[in-house]
C-alpha distance (Angstrom), angle and dihedral (degrees) to the residues before:
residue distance angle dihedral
X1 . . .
X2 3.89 . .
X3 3.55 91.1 .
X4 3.73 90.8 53.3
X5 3.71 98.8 49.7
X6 3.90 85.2 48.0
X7 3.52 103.7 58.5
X8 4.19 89.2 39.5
X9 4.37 80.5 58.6
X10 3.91 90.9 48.2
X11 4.73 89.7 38.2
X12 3.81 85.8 60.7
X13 3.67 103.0 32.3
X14 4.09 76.3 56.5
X15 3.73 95.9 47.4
X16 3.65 91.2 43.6
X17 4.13 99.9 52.8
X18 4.05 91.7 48.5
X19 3.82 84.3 45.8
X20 3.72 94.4 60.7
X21 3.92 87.6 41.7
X22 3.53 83.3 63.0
X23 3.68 110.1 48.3
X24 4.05 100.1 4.3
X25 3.56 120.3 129.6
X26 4.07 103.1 -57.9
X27 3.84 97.6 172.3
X28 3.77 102.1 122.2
X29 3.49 106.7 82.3
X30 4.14 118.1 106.9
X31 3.64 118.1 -151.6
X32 3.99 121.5 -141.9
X33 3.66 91.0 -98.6
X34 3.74 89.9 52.4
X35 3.46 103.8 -112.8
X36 3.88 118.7 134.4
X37 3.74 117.4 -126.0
X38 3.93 143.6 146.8
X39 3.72 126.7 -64.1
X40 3.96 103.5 -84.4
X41 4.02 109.3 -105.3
X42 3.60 89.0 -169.9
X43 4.00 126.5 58.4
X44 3.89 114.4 179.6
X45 3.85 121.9 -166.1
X46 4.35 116.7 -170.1
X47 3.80 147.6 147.0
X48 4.03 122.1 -130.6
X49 3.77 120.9 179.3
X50 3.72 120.0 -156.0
X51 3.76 130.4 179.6
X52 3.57 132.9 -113.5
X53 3.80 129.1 -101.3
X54 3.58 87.6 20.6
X55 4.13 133.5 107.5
X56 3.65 112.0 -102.1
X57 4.06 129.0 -156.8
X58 4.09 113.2 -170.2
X59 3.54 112.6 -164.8
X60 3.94 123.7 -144.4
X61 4.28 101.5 -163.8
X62 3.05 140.9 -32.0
X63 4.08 92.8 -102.6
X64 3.87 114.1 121.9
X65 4.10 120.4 -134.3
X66 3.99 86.9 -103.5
X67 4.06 88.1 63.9
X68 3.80 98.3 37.2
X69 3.74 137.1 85.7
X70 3.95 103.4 -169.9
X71 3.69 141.1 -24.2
X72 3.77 126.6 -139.2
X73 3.86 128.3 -164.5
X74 3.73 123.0 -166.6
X75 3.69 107.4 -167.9
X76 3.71 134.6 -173.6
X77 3.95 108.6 -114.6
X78 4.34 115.1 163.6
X79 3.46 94.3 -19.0
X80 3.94 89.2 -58.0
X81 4.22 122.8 96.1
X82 3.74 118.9 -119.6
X83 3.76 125.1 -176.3
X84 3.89 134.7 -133.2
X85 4.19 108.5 -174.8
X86 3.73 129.2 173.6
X87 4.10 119.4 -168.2
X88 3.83 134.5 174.0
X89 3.78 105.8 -104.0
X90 4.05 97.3 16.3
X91 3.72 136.1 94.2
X92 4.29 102.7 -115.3
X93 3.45 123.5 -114.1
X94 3.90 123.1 -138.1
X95 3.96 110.3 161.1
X96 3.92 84.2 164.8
X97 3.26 101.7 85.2
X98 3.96 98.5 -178.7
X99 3.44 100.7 115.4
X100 3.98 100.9 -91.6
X101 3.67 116.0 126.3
X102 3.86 151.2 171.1
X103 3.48 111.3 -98.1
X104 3.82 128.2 162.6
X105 4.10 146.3 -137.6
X106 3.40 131.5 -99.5
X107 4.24 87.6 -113.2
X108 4.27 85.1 49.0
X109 3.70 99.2 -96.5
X110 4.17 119.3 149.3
X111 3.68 125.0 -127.3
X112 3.86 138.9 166.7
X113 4.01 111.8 -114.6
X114 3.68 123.6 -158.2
X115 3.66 111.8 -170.0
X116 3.87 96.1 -150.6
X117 3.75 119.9 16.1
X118 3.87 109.7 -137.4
X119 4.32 135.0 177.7
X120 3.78 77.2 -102.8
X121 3.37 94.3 64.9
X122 3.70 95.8 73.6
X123 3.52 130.0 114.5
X124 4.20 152.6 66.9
X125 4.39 106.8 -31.7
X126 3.64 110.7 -164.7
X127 3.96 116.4 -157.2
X128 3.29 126.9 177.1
X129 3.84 127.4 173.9
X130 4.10 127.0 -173.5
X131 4.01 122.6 -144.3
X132 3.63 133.7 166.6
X133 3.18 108.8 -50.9
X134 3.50 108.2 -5.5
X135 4.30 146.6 18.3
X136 3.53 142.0 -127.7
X137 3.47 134.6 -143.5
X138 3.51 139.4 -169.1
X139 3.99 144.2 -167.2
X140 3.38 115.7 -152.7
X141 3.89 130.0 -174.5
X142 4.01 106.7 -160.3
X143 3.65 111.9 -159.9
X144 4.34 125.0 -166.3
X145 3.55 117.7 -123.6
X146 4.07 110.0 -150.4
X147 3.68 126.0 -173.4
X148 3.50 114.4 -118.4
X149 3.80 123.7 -130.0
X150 3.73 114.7 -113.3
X151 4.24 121.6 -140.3
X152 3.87 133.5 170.9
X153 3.89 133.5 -154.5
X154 3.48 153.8 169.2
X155 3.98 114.9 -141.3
X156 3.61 129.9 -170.2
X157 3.99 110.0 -140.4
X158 3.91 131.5 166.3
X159 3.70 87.7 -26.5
X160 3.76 101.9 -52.0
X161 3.73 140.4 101.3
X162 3.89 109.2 -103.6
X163 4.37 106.4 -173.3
X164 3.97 100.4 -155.8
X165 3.69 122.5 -157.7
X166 3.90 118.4 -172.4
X167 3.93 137.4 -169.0
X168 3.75 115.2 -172.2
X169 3.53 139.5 -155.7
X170 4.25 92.5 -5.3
X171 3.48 119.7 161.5
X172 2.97 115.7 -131.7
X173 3.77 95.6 17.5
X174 3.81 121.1 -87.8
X175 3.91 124.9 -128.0
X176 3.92 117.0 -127.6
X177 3.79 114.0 -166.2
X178 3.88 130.5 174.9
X179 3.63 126.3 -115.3
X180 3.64 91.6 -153.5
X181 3.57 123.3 21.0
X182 3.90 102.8 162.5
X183 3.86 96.4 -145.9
X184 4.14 82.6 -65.6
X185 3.66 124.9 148.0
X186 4.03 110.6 -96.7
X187 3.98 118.3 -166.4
X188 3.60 117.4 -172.8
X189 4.32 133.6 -179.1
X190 3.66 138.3 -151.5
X191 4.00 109.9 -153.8
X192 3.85 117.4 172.4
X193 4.09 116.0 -142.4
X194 4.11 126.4 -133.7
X195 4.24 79.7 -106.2
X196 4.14 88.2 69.0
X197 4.24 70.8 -112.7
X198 4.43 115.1 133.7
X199 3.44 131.1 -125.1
X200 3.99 115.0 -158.9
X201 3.95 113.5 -177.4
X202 3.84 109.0 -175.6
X203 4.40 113.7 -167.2
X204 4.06 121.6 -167.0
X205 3.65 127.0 -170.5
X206 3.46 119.3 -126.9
X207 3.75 122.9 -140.0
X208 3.99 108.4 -122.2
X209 4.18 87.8 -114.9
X210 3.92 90.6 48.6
X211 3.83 115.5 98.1
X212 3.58 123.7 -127.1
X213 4.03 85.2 -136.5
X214 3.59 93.5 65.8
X215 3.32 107.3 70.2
X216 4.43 140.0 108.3
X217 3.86 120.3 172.5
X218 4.18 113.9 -172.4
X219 3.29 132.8 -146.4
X220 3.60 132.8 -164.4
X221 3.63 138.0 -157.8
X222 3.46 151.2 173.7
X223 3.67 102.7 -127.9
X224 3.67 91.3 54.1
X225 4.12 85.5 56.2
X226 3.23 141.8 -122.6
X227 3.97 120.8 -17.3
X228 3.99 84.0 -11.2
X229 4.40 104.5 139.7
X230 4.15 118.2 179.3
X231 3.87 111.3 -145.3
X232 3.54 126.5 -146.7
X233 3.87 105.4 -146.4
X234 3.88 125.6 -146.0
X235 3.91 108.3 -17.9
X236 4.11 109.8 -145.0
X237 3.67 128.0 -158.3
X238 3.69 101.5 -102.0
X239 4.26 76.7 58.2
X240 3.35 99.8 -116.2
X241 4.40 129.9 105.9
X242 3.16 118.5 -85.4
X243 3.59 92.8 -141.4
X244 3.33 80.0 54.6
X245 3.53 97.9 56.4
X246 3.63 101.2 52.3
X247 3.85 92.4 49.5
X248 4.18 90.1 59.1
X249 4.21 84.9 38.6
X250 4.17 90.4 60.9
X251 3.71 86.9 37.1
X252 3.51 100.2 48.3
X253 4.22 100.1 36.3
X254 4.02 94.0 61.5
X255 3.88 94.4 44.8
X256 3.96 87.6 48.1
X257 3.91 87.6 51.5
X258 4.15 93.2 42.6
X259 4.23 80.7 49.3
X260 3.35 91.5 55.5
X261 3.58 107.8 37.6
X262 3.71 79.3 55.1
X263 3.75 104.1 51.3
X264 3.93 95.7 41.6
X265 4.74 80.6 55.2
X266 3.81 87.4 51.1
X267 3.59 96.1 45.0
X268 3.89 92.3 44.5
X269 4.25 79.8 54.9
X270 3.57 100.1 59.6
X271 3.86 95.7 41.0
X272 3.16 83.7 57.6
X273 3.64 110.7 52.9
X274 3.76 93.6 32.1
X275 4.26 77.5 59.0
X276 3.64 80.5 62.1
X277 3.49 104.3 52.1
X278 3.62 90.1 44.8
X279 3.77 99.2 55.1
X280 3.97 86.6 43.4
X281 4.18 83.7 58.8
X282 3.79 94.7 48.4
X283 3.69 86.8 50.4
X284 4.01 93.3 54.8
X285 3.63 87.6 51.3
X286 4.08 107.7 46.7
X287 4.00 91.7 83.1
X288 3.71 114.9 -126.3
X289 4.00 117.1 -94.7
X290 3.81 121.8 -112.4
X291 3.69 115.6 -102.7
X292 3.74 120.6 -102.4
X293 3.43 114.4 -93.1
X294 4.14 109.6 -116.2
X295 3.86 122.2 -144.9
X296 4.08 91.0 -100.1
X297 3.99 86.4 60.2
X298 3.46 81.7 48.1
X299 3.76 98.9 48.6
X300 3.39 96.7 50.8
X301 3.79 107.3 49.7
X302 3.89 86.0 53.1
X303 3.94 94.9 72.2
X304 3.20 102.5 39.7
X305 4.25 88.8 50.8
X306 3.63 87.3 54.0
X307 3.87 93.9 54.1
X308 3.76 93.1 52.3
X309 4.01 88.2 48.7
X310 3.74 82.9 57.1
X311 3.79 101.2 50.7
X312 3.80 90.6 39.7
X313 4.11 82.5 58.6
X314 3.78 91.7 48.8
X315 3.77 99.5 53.5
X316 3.68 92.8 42.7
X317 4.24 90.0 57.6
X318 3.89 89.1 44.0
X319 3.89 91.3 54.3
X320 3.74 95.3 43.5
X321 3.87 86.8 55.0
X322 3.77 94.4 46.4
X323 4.00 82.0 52.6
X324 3.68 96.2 53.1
């Protein structure tokens, strides 16, 4: 009977020590935003994906401002942690400073805005948020989302056609499928970039009596949403769309015709004034005629050619004398 009534003593001395490790006094922790609170009951771990370019809101709980005491936000900035907190009766903390703040719902419930969502963003948000009673906290791994870029080709290997549809630097990696595949063999590969970024190349055979023109890979994503697919239409052989194609052809064929209507008027201009300065030179150098001779010029070279006829006679008579 002794033993009995012992171990009852030692059963509730048990049950009573895990019962004040349950709901003892736990108001000793500090949160990050160093307000004093309850130990957290609740401890959430979760993945969200967001995309790039785009404004992002990151929500905490479900609790509204009429249930809450504070909110706390550790956030990942330069591979440090800096904090942005809000609480009822306290002045908020934000030692941030990159434009991210705590904003809330219509119906009063918090949530971490970032204005621009960048690759930067990334990493492990810790929120925790105190209300009567009790706290929650959660761990949560934020992840970018990143458009790939899309590119088309036609390769020649070991004799065969290979079509070749690529989506670049995706994150998380994108999904390329075929629209027609005609039973052929389709190889596809999964490379991961220096940016954490994915690279998936997907090559189909084509069957010698399959044209080149008939062909439309997809590719899905999640930052296009849900269900969304991008097609690549009609792959040539220079690799390119032929759609494409004949958008650059009626782009390219009037500017080549503007370029040469233009080059064929300047041309025609400098032919024409270096004309000009040429037929001003072969003017400079044709030397001028004499002028015509009037009647007066005439008149008076007459006289004095008789008067040296006469003293030519003269001297000629005097020598002949001398002679004889």
């Amino acid at each position: 009977m002794d033993t009995l009534k012992m171990l009852t003593v030692v059963s509730l001395a048990l049950s009573f020590t895990c019962l004040l490790a349950i709901t003892g006094d736990n108001s000793t922790t500090t949160s990050a935003g160093t307000y004093t609170t309850t130990q957290p009951l609740l401890t959430d771990y979760r993945s969200e994906n967001y995309t790039t370019g785009r404004s992002v809101n990151i929500s905490c709980t479900n609790k509204t401002w009429s249930e809450m005491i504070y909110t706390t936000w550790e956030i990942p900035k330069d591979r440090n942690l800096c904090t942005i907190a809000a609480h009822i009766d306290k002045l908020p903390v934000d030692n941030c400073l990159n434009g991210k703040v705590l904003r809330r719902t219509t119906n009063g419930e918090s949530y971490l805005h970032i204005p621009l969502f960048k690759d930067t963003d990334e990493g492990i948000y810790k929120c925790e948020t105190a209300y009567v009673g009790t706290s929650y906290t959660a761990y949560i791994t934020v992840s970018a989302r990143v458009s790939p870029q899309i590119s088309t080709r036609l390769d020649f290997r070991n004799g065969k056609r290979e079509a070749v549809c690529s989506a670049e630097g995706g994150k998380p990696a994108a999904s390329i499928s075929w629209r027609n595949r005609w039973n052929s063999s389709v190889t596809q590969s999964t490379n991961k970039n220096l940016d954490g970024s994915f690279t998936v190349e997907s090559r189909l055979i084509l069957p010698d009596d399959v044209s080149s023109e008939n062909l439309s890979c997809i590719i899905t994503h999640p930052s296009w949403g849900e269900g969304h697919t991008e097609a690549i239409q009609a792959i040539n052989h220079e690799g390119t769309s032929i759609r494409g194609k004949w958008n650059w052809f009626w782009i390219i064929i009037p500017l080549g015709l503007i370029s040469f209507i233009i080059a064929i008027l300047i041309g025609l201009y400098i032919m024409r004034k270096h004309l000009g300065k040429l037929r001003n030179c072969w003017k400079s150098k044709i030397p001028a005629p004499p002028p015509p001779k009037t009647p007066q010029d005439v008149e008076e070279v007459e006289p004095y050619a008789s008067y040296v006829q006469r003293i030519n006679s003269i001297y000629n008579s005097s020598a002949e004398l001398c002679n004889a």
